[in-house]
Structures are given as structure tokens and as C-alpha cells.
C-alpha positions as semicolon CSV with decimal commas, in nm:
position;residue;x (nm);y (nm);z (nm)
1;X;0,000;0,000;0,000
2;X;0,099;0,336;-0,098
3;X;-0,016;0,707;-0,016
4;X;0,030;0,984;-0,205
5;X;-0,058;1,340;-0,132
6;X;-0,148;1,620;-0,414
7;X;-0,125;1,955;-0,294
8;X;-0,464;2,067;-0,420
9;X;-0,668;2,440;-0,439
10;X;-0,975;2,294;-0,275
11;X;-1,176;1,995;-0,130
12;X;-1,263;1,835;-0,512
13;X;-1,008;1,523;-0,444
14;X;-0,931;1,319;-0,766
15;X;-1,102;1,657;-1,021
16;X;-0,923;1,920;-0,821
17;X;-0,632;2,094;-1,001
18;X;-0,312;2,089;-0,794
19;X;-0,210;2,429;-0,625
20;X;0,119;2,658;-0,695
21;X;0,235;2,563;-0,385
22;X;0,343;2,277;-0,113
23;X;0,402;2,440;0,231
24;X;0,093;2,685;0,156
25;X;-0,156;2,507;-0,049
26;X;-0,523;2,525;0,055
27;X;-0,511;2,126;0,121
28;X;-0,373;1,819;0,038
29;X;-0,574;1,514;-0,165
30;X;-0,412;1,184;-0,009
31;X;-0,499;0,885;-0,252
32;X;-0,440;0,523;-0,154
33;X;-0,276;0,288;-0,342
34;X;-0,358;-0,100;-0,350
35;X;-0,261;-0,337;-0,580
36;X;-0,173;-0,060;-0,861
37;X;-0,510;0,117;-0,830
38;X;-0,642;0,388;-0,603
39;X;-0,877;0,232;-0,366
40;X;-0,930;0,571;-0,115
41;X;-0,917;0,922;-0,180
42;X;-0,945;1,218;0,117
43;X;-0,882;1,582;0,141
44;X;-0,722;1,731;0,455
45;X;-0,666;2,102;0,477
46;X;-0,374;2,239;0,561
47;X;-0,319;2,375;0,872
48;X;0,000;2,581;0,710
49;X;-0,187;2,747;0,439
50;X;-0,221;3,102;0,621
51;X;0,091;3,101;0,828
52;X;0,335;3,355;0,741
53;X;0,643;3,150;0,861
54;X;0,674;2,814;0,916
55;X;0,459;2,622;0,686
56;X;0,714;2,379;0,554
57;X;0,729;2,191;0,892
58;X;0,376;2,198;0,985
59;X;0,284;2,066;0,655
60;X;0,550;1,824;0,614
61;X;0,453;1,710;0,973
62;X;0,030;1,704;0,831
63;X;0,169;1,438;0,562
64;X;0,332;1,228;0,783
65;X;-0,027;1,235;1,052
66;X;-0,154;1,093;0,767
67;X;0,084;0,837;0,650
68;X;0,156;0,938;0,327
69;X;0,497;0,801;0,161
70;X;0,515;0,983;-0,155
71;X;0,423;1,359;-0,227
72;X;0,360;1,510;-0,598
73;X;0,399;1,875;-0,570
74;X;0,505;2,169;-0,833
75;X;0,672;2,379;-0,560
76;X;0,825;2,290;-0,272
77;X;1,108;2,510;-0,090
78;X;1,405;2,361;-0,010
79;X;1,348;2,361;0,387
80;X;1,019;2,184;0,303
81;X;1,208;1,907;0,088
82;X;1,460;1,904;0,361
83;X;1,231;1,794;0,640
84;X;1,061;1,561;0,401
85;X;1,351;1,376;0,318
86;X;1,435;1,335;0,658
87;X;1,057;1,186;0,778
88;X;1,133;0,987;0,491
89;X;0,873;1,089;0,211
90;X;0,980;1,080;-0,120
91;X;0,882;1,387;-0,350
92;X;0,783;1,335;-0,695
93;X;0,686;1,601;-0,953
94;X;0,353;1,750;-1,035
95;X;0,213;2,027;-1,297
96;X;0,009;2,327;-1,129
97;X;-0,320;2,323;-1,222
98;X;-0,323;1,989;-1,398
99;X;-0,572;1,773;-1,231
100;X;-0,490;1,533;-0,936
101;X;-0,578;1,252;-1,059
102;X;-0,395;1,332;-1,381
103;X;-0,089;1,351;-1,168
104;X;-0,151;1,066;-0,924
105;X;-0,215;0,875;-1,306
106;X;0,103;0,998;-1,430
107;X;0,318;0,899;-1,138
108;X;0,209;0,527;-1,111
109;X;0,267;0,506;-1,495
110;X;0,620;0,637;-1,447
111;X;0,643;0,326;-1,146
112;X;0,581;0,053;-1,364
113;X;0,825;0,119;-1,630
């Protein structure tokens, strides 16, 4: 089993477009993987999205509440991928405002090659 979390602009899950952002983004679609399909979807908001310092950690730390292993984002700072590295989630690239599920789709593609 897999999770992977989407920055995301809203609550839409899968047909939400992915935000501009990691440490700041409105909230975060986590989709489950089983057996190379998605078998759960959820939106959590983001505690970080209106802090003016110090979202990278409190975002980082949301992920990791929530078990998620890999995270598709188009912008993350380089504290943010620091502290994620360390918790030991893997970051993966992701187009803003493409859809989630477009991305999610794209990234398992790229996995079985």
C-alpha cells in the first residue's frame, strides 16, 4: 500500500487541479494505493496554508499524521524538501493546475516502467 498526497486548491479530491504551492496550499488530496489502483481518496486542509512563517514543517509534519509516503507537488522550498527527506517521504513532480488525478495517473505510470 501506498499514499500519495497532491497539494490541491480545494476539497474536489481526484477533479481538483493541484495548487502553486506545497508548504501553503489550501489542502492536500491523499490517494491510496492497493494493488496498482487507487482504492481511497481524502482531502485534509492544511493547517500551514495562512501562516506567514513556518509552513514547511507543519505541513511536512500534516503528511506524515496521515501516513503518506510519496508527495507530488510543483513547488516545494528547499526547507520543506529538507524535512521531508528526513521523515522519509519521497517527492515526486507534479504540474500546477493539472488535475490530481492526472498527476496521481502519471506517477504510477512512471512506477511501472
Amino acid at each position: 500500500m501506498m499514499k500519495i498526497a497532491v497539494p490541491s486548491r480545494g476539497e474536489k479530491g481526484l477533479r481538483d487541479r493541484v495548487a502553486d504551492t506545497f508548504s501553503r496550499a489550501p489542502a492536500f488530496t491523499i490517494v491510496t494505493i492497493q494493488d496498482d489502483e487507487i482504492s481511497d481518496v481524502k482531502v485534509v486542509k492544511n493547517k500551514a496554508a495562512e501562516m506567514s512563517q513556518g509552513a514547511g514543517p507543519v505541513a511536512a509534519r500534516t503528511l506524515k499524521e496521515n501516513g503518506v509516503n510519496v508527495l507530488l507537488s510543483s513547488d516545494i522550498g528547499p526547507g520543506a524538501t529538507n524535512i521531508l527527506e528526513t521523515i522519509g517521504i519521497a517527492i515526486g513532480g507534479a504540474s500546477q493546475d493539472e488535475k490530481v488525478k492526472e498527476t496521481v495517473d502519471r506517477y504510477l505510470a512512471q512506477l511501472e516502467v
